[in-house]
Backbone as a ProteinNet text record, in pm:
[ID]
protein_1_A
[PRIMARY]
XXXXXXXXXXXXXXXXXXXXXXXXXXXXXXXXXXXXXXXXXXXXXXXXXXXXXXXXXXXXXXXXXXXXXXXXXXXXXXXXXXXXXXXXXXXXXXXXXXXXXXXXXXXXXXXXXXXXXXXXXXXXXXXXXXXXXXXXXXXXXXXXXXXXXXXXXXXXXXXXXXXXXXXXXXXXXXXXXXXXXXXXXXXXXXXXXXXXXXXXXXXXXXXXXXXXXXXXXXXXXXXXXXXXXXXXXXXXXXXXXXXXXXXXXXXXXXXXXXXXXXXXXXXXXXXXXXXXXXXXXXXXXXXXXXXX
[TERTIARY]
-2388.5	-2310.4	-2401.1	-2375.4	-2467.5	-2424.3	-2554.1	-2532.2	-2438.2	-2395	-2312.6	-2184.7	-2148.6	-2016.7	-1975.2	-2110.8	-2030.5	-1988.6	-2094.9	-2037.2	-1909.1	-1896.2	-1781.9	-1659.1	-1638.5	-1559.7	-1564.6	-1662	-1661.9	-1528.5	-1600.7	-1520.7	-1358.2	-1368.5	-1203.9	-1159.1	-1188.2	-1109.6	-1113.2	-1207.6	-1216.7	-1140.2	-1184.6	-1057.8	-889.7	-875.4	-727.9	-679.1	-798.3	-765.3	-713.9	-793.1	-772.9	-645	-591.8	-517.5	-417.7	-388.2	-245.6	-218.4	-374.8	-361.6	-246.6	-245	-110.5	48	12.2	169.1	285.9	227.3	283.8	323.4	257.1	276.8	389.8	355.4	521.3	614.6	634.3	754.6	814.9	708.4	743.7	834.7	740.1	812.1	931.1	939.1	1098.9	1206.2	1275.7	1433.9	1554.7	1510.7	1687	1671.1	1829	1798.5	1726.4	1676.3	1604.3	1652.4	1735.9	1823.5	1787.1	1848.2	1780.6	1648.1	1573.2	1429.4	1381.5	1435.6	1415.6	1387.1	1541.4	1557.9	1489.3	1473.4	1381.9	1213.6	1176.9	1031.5	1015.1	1081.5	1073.3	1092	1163.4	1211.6	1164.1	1093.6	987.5	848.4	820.9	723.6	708.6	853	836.2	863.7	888.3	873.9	746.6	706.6	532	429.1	469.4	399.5	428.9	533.2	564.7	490.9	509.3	426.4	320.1	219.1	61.1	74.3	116.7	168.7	161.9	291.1	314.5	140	87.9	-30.1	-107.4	-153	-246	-209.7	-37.6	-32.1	27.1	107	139.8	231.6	223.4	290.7	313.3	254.3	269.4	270.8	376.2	436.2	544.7	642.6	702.3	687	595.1	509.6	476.1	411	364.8	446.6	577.3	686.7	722.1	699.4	760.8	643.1	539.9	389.6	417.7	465.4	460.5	516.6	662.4	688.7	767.4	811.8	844.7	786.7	681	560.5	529.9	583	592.4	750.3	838.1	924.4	936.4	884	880.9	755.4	696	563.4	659.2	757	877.8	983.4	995.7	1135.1	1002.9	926.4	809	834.1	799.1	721.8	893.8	1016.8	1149.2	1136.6	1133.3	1147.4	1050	915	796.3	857	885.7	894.9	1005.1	1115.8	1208.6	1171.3	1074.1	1072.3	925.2	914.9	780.6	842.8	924	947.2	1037.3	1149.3	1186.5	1104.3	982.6	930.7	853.1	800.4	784.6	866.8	1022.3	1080.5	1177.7	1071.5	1157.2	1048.6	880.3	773.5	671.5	590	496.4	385.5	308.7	267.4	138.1	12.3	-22.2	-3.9	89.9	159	192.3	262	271.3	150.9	49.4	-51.5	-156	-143.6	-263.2	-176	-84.5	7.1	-59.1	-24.8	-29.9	-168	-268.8	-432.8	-447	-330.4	-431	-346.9	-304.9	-244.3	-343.3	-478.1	-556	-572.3	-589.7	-614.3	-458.1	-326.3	-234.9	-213.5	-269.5	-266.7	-377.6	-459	-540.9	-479.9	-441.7	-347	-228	-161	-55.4	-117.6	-252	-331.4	-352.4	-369.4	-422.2	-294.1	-186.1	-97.6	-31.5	7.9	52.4	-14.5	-151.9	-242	-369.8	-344.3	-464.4	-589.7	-589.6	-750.4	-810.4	-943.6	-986.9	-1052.3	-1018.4	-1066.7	-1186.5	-1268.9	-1379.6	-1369.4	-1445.9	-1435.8	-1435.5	-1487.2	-1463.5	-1334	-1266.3	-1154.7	-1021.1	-1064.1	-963.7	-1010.2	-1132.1	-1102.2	-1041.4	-1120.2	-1035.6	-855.7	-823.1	-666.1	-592	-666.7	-661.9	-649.1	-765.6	-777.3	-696.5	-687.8	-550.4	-404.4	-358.7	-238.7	-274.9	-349.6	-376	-309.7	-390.1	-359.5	-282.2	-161.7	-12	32.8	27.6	49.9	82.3	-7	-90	-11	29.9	107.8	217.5	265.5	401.7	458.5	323	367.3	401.6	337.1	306.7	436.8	500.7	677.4	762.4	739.1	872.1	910.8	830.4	849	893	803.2	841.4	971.8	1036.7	1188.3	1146.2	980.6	909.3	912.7	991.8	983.8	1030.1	1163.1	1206.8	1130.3	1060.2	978.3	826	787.3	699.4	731.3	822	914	893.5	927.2	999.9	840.6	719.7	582.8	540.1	568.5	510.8	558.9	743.5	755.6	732.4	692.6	606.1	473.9	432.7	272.5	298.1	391.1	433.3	432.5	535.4	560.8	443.2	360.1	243.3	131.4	133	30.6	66.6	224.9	264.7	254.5	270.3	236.2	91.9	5	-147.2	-110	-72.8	-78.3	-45.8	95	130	77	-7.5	-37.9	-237.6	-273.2	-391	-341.7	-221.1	-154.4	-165	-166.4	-122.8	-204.4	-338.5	-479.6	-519.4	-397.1	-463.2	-385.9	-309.8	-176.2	-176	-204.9	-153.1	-18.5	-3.7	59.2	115.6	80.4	176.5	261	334	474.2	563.3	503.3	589.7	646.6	518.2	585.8	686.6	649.7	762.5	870.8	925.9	1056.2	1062.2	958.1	989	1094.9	991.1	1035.9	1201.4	1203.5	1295.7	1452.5	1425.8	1538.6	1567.4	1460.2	1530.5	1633.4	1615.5	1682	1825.4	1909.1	2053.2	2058.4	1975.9	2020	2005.6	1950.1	1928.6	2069.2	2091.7	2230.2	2367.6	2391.7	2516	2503.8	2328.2	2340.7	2362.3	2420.4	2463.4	2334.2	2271.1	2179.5	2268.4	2203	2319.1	2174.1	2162	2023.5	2076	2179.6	2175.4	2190.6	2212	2224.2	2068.4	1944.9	1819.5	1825.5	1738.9	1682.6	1571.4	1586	1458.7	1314.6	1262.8	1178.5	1111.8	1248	1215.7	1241.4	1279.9	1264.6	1087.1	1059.2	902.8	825.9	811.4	787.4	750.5	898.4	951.7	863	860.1	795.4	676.2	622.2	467.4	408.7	510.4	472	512	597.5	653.4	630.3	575.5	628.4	411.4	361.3	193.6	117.9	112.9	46.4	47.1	165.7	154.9	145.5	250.8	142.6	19.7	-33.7	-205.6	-253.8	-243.7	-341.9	-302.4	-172.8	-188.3	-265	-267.2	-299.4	-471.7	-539.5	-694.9	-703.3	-647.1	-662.4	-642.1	-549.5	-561.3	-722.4	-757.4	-865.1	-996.7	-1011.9	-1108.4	-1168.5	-1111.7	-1168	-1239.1	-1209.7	-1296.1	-1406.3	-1470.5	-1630.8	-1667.3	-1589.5	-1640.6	-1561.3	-1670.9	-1611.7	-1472.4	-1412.8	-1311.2	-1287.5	-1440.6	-1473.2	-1520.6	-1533.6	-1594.6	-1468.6	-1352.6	-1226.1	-1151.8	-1131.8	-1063	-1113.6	-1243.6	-1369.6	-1277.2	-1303.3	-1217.3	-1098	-1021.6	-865.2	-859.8	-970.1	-911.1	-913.5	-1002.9	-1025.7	-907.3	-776.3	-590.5	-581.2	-605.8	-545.3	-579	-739.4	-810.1	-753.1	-719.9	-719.9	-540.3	-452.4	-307	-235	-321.6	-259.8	-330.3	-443.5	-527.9	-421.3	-410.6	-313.9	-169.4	-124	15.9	-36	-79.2	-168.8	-189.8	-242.2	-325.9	-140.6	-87.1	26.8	172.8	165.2	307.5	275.5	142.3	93.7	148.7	92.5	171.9	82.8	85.4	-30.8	12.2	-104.4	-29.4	-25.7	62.2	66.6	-116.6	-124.5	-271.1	-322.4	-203.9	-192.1	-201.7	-146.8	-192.1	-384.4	-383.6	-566.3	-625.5	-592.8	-688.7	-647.4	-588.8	-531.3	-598.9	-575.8	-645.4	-781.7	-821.7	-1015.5	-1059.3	-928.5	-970.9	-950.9	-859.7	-812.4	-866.7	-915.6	-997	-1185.6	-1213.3	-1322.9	-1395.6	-1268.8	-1226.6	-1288.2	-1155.6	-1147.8	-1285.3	-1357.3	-1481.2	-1593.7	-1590.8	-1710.8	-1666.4	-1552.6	-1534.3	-1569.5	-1502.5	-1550	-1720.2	-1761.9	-1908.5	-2006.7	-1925	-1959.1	-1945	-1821	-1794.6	-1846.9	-1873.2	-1939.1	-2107.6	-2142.3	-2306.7	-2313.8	-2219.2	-2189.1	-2215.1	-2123.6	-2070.5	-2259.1	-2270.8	-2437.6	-2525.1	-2534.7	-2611.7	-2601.6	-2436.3	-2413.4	-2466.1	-2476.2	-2497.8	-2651.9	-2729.7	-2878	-2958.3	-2867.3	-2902.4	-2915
-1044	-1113	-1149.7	-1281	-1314.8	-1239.1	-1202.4	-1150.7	-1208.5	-1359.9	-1399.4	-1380.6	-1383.2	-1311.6	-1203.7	-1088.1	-960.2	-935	-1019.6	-1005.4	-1085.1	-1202.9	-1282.6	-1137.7	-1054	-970	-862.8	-828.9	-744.3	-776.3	-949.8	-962.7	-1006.5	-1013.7	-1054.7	-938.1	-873.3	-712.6	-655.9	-637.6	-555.4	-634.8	-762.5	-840	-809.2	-764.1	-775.4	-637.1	-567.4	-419.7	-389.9	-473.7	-508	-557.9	-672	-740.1	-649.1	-556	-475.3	-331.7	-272.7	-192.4	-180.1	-238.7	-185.6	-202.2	-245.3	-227.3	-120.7	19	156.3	171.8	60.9	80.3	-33.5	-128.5	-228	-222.9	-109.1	-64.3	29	101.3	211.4	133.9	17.7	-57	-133.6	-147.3	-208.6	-120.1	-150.3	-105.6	-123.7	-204.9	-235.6	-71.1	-79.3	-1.7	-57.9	60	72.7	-19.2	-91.6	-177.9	-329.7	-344.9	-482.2	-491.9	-404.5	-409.4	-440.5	-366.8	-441.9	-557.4	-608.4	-721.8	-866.9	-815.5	-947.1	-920.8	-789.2	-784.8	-802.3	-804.4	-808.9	-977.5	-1052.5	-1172.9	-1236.8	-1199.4	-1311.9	-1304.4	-1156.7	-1126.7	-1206.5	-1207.8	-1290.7	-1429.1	-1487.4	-1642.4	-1671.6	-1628.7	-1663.7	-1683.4	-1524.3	-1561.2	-1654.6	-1652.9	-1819.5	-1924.9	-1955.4	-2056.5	-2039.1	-1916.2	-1946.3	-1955.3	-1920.6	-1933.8	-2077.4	-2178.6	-2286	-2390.4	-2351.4	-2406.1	-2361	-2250.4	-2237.5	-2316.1	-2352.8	-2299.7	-2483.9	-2535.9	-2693.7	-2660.1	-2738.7	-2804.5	-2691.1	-2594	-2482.7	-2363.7	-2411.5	-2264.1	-2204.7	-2263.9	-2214.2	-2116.6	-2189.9	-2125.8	-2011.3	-2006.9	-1872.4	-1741.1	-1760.1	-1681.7	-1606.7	-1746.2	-1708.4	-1629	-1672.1	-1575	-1446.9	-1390.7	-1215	-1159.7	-1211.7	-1117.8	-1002.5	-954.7	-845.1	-653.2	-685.1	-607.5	-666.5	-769.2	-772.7	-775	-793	-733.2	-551.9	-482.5	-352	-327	-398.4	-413.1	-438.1	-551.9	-587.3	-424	-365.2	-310.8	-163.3	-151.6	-64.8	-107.7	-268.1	-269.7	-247.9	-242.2	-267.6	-113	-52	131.2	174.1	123.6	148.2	137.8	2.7	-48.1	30.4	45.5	102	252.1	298.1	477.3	471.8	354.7	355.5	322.5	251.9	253.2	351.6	379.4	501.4	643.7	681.1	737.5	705.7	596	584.5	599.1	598.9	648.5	796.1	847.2	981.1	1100.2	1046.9	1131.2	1076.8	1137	1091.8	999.2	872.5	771.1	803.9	939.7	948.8	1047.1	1125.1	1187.7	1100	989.5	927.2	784.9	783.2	709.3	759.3	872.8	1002.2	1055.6	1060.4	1066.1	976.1	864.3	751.2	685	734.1	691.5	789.4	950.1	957.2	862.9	757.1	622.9	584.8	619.5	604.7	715.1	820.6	932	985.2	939.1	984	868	717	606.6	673.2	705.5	744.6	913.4	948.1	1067.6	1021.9	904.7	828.8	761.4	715.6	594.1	702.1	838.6	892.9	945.4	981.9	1046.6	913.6	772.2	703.9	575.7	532.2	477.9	531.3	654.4	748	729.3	670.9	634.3	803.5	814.1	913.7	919.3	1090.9	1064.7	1169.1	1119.3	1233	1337	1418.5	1585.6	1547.1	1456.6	1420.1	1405.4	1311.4	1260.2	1358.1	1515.9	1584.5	1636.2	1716.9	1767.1	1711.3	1592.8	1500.2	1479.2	1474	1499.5	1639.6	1739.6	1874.5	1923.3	1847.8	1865.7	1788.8	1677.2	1583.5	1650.3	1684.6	1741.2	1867.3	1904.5	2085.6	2026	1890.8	1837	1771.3	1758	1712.2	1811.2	1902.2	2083.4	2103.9	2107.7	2156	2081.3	1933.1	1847	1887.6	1935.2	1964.3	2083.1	2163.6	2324.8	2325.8	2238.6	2167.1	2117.2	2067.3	1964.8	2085.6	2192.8	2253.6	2312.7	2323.9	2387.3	2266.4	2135.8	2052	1933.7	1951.1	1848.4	1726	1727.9	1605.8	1643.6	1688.2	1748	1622.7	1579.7	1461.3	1344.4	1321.6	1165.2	1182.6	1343.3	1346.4	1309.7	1330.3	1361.9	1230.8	1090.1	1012.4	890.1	937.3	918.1	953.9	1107.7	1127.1	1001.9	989.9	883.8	762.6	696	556.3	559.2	700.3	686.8	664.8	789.5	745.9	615.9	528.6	398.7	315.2	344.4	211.8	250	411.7	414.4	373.2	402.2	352.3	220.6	118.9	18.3	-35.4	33.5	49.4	29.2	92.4	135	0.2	-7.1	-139.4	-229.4	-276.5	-429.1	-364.5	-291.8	-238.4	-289.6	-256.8	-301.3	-438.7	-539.3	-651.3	-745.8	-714.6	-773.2	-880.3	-929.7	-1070.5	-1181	-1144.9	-1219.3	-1211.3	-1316.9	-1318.8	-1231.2	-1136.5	-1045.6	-1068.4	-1217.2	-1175.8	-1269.6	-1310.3	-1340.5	-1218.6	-1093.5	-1008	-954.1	-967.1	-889.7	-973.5	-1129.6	-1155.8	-1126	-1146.2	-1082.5	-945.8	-889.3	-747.3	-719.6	-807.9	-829.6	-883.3	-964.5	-1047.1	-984.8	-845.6	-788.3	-679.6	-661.9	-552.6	-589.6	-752.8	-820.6	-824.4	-805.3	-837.4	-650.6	-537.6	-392.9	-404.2	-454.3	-417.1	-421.9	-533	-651.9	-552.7	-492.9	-392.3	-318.7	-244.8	-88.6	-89.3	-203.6	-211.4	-291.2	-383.3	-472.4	-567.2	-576.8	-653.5	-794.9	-850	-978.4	-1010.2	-1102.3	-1145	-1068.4	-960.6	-848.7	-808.6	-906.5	-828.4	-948	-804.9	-837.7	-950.1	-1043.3	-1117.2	-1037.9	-966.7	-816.6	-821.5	-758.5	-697.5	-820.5	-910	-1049.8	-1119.2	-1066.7	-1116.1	-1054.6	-889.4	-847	-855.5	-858.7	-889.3	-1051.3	-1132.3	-1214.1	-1233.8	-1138.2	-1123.4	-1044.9	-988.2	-850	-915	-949.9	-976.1	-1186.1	-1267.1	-1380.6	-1371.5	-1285.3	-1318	-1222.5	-1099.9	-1016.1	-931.2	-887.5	-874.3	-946.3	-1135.9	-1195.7	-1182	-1237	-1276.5	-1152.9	-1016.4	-938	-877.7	-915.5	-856.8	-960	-1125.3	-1217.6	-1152.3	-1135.2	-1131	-1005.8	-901.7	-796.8	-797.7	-894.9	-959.9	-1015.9	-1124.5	-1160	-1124.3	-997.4	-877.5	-875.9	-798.7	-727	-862.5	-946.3	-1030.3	-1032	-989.4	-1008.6	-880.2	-743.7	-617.5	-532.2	-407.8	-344.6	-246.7	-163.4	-94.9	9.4	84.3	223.5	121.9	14.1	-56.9	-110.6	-150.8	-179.4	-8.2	39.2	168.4	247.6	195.2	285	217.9	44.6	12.2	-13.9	26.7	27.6	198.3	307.3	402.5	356.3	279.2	245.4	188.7	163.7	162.6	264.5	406	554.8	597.2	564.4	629.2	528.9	350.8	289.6	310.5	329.4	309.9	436.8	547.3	632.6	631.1	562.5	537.7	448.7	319.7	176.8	273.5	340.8	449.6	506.2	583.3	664.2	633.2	486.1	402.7	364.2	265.7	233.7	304.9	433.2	528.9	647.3	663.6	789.9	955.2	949.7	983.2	1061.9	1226.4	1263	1361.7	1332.3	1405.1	1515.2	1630.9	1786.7	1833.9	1958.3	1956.1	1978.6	2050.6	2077.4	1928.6	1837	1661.3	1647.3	1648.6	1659.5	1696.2	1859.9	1910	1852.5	1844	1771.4	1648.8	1555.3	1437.8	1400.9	1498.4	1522.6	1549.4	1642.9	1728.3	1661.5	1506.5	1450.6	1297.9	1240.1	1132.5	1151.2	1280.2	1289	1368.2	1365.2	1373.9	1240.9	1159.6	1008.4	963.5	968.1	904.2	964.1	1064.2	1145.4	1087.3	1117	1064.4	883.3	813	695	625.7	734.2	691	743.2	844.5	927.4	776.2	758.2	644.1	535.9	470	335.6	390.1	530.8	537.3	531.7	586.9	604.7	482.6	344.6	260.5	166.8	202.5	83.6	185.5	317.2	350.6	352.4	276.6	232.8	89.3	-2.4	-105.3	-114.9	-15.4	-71.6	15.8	56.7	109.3	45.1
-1028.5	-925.5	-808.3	-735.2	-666.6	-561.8	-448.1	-297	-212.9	-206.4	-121.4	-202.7	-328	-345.9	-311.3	-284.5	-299.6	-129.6	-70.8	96.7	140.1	43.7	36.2	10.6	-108.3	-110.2	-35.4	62.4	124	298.6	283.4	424.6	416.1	259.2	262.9	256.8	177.9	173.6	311.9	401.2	513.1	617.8	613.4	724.4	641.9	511.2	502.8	538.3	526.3	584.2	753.1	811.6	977.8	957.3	934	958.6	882.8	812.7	772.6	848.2	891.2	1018.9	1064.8	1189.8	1244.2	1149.9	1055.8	974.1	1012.5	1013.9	1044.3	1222.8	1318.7	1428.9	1458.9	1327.8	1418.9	1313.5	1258.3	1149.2	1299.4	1385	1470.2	1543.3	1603.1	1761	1712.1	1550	1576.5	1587.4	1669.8	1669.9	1563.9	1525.5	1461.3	1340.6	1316.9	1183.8	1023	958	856.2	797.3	714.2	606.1	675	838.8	868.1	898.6	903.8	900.4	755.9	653.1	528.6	488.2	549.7	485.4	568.9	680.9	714.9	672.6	679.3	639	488.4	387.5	284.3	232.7	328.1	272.3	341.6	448.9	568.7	440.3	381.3	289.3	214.2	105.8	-3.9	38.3	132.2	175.9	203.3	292.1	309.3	161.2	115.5	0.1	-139	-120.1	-219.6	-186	-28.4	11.6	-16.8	-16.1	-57.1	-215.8	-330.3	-435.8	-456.3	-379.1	-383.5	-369.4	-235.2	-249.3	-336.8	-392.6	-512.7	-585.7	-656.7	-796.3	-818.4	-715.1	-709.8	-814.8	-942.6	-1071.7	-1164.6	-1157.3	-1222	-1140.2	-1015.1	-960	-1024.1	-1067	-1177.4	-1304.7	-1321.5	-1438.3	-1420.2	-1299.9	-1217	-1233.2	-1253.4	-1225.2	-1387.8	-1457.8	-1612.3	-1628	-1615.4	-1706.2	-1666.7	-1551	-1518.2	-1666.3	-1686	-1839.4	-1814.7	-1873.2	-1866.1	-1796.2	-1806.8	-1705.1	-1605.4	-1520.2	-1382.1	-1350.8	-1422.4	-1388.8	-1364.2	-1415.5	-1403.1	-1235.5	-1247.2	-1123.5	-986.4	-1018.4	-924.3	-851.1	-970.9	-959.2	-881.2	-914.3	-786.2	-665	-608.7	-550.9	-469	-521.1	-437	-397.4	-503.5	-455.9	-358.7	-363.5	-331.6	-93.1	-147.1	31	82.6	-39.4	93.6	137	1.9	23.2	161.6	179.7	275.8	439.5	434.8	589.2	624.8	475.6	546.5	548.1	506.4	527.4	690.2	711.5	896.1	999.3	900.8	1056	1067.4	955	970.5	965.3	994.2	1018.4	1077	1106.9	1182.8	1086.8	1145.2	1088.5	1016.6	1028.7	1001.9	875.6	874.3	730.4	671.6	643.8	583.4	524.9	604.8	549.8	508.3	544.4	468.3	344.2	305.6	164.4	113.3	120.6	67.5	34.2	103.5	64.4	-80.2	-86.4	-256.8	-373	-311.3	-417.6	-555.3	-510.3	-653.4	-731.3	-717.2	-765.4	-857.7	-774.9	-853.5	-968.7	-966.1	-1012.5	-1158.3	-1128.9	-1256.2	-1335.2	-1266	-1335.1	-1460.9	-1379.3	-1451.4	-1557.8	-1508.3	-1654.1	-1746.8	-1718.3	-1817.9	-1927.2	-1801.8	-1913.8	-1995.1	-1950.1	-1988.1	-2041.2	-2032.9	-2086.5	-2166	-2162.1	-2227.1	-2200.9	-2019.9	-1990.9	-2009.4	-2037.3	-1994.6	-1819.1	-1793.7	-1671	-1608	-1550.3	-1508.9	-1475.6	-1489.3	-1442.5	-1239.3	-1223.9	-1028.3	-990.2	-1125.8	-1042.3	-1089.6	-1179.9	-1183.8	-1052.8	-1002.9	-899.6	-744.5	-757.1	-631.7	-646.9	-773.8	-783.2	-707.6	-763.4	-709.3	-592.6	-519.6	-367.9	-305.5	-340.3	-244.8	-259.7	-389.4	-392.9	-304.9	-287.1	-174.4	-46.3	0.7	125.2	155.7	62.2	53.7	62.7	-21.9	15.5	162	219.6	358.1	452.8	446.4	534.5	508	373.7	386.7	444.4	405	510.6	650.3	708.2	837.8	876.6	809.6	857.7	815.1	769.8	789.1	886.3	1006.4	1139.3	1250.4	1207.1	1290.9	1235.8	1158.8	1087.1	1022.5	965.2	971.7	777	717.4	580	450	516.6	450.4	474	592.6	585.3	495.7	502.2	349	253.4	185.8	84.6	13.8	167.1	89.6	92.3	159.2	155.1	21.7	-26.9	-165.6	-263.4	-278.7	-339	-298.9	-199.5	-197.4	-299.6	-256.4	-319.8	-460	-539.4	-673.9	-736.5	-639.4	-700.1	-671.1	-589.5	-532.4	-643.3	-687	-820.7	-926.8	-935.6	-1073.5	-1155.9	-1001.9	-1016.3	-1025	-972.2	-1028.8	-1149.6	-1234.9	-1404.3	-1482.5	-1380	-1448.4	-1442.2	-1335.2	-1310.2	-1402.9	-1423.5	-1511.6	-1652.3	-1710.2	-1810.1	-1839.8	-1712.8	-1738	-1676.9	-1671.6	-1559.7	-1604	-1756.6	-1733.7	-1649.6	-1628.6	-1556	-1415.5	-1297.8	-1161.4	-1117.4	-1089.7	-1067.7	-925.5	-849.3	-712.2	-746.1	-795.1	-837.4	-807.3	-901.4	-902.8	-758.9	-717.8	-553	-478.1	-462.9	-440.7	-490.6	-586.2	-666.4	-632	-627.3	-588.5	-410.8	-315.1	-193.3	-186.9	-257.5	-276.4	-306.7	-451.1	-467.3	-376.3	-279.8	-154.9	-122.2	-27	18	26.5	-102.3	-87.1	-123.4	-138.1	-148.8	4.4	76.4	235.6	279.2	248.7	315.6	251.2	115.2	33.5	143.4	192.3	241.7	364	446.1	578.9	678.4	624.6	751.9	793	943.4	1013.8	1068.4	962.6	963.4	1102.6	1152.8	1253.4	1375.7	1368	1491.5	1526.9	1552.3	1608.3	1729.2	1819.5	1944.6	1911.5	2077.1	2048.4	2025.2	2129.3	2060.4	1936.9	1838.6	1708.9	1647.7	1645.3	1571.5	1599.5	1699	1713.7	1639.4	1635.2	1604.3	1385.7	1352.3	1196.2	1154.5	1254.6	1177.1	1217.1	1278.2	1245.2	1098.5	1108.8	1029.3	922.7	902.3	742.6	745.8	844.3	805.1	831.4	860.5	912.7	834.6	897.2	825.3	660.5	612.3	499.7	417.2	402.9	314.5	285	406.1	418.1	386.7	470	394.5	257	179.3	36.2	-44.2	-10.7	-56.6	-52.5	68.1	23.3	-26	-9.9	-89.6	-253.9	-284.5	-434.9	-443.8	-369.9	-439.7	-430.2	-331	-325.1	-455.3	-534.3	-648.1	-738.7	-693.9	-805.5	-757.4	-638.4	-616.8	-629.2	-594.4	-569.9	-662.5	-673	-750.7	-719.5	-853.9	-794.6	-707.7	-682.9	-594.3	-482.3	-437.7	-346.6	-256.6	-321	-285.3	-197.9	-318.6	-290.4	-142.9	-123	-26	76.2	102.6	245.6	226.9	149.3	203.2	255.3	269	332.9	513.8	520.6	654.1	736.4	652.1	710.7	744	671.6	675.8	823.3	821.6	947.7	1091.9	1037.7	1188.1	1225.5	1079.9	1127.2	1237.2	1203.1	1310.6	1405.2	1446.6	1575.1	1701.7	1577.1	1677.1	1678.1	1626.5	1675.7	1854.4	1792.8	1920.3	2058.7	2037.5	2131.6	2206.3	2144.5	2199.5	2191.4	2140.8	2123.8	2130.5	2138.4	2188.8	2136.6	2017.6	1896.7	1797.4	1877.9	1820.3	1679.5	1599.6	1437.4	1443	1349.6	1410.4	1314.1	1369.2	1370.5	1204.3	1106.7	963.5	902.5	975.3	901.6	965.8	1039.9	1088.3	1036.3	948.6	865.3	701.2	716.8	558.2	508.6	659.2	659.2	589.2	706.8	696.9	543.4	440.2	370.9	262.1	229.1	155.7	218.4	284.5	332.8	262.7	336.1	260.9	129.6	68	-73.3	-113.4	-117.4	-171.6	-136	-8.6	28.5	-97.5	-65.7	-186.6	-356.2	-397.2	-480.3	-542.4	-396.5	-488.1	-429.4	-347.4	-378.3	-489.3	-582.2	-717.3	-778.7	-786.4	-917.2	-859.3	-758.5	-750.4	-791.2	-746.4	-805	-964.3	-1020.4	-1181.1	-1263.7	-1165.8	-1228.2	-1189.8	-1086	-1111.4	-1187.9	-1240.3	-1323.8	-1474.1	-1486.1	-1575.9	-1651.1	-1535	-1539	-1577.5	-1488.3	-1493.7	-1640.9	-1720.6	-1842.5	-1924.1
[MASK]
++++++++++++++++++++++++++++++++++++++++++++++++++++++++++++++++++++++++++++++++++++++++++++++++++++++++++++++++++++++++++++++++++++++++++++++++++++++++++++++++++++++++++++++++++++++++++++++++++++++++++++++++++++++++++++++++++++++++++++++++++++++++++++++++++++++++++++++++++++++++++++++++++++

């Protein structure tokens, strides 16, 4: 691969990492309830990203939709469980428990390939499995003193569904796979609206707010985070999306002043530089693979 591709994937991935940052801090600053927060971040989501869809794909955006198959329908019905178990996990714990859950998203993602794709997996990445579940452990010991027990809870299951869907869309890597998310975004939408969102009941505020977040930033940064991996590798990807974990409870902090209890700090540290050691094992593995 040439040098200017791989810096080409370096700056799309790391700018989409910046740009989804504060995600966890303006899930915080909106007000409305959980259900109309849904449903506009999920359907500002899947509108935007149709539109970049629409411009890629022109005459065969359609098409776009039929090719997912039946395995992006299942990628879909994640990514619906995935979002709602994620914001309601931000507003029922603190932002860095829940994005330090959620960074061992690869490690439980290769647990699942193994039991359900029969990848084999390294003697590194059983122990890095090991140690992250300790430091899910450790956060959870941590919330039973402070009432912060259920917004783990419902963090562990985001992570579930965001690996599971690893598996699936691994399953199905020959196929453009962001169709699915729209549809995924898309069927929140009318569960938001059954479970009581009141769409037209938001403040001007949290309407500013919702369509940054859902009509600016999560398109765009899931869009370059899709086309990351085609210049860089997969321990090269995985390395800067921890760099959300470390900046999303910083931008909390900075503007809500919102400090994590001290059992998430050590957890953090202990399950951050886990994942770090680990995927600089497998990115050294994978070029001493190569130069053999």
């Amino acid at each position: 691969m040439e040098r200017s591709d791989h810096f080409k994937g370096i700056l799309l991935t790391f700018t989409a990492v910046l740009i989804l940052s504060p995600d966890a801090l303006m899930v915080r600053l909106i007000e409305c309830d959980i259900w109309t927060l849904l449903f506009w971040r999920c359907l500002l989501t899947a509108l935007t990203t149709c539109l970049l869809l629409f411009i890629r794909y022109r005459q065969r955006f359609w098409h776009s939709f039929r090719a997912i198959g039946i395995t992006g329908l299942y990628s879909a019905a994640t990514i619906v469980c995935g979002s709602i178990l994620f914001v309601s996990s931000l507003k029922h714990t603190a932002a860095a428990n829940t994005l330090i859950i959620l960074s061992a998203t690869p490690v439980l993602s290769s647990l699942l390939s193994y039991l359900f794709l029969r990848e084999k997996i390294a003697h590194r990445t059983w122990v890095a499995i090991a140690i992250c579940f300790g430091g899910i452990l450790l956060i959870f010991s941590g919330s039973l003193s402070t009432g912060l027990l259920l917004g783990d809870f419902l963090a562990l299951g985001a992570t579930c569904m965001w690996a599971t869907n690893l598996v699936i869309l691994r399953s199905g890597r020959d196929v453009n796979m962001i169709p699915a998310n729209v549809l995924g975004n898309l069927a929140v939408v009318p569960i938001a609206f059954l479970l009581g969102a009141s769409p037209l009941q938001v403040s001007p505020t949290d309407a500013s707010y919702l369509l940054l977040l859902g009509g600016l930033l999560l398109p765009v940064s899931f869009a370059m985070i899709t086309l990351g991996p085609r210049y860089l590798s997969a321990p090269e990807v995985s390395l800067m999306l921890l760099v959300e974990t470390i900046l999303g409870p910083i931008w909390v902090w900075l503007v809500l002043r919102e400090v994590p209890p001290p059992t998430t700090i050590i957890a953090g540290l202990l399950i951050l530089g886990t994942l770090v050691c680990h995927t600089l094992l497998s990115l050294r593995s994978a070029q001493t693979t190569l130069t053999r």
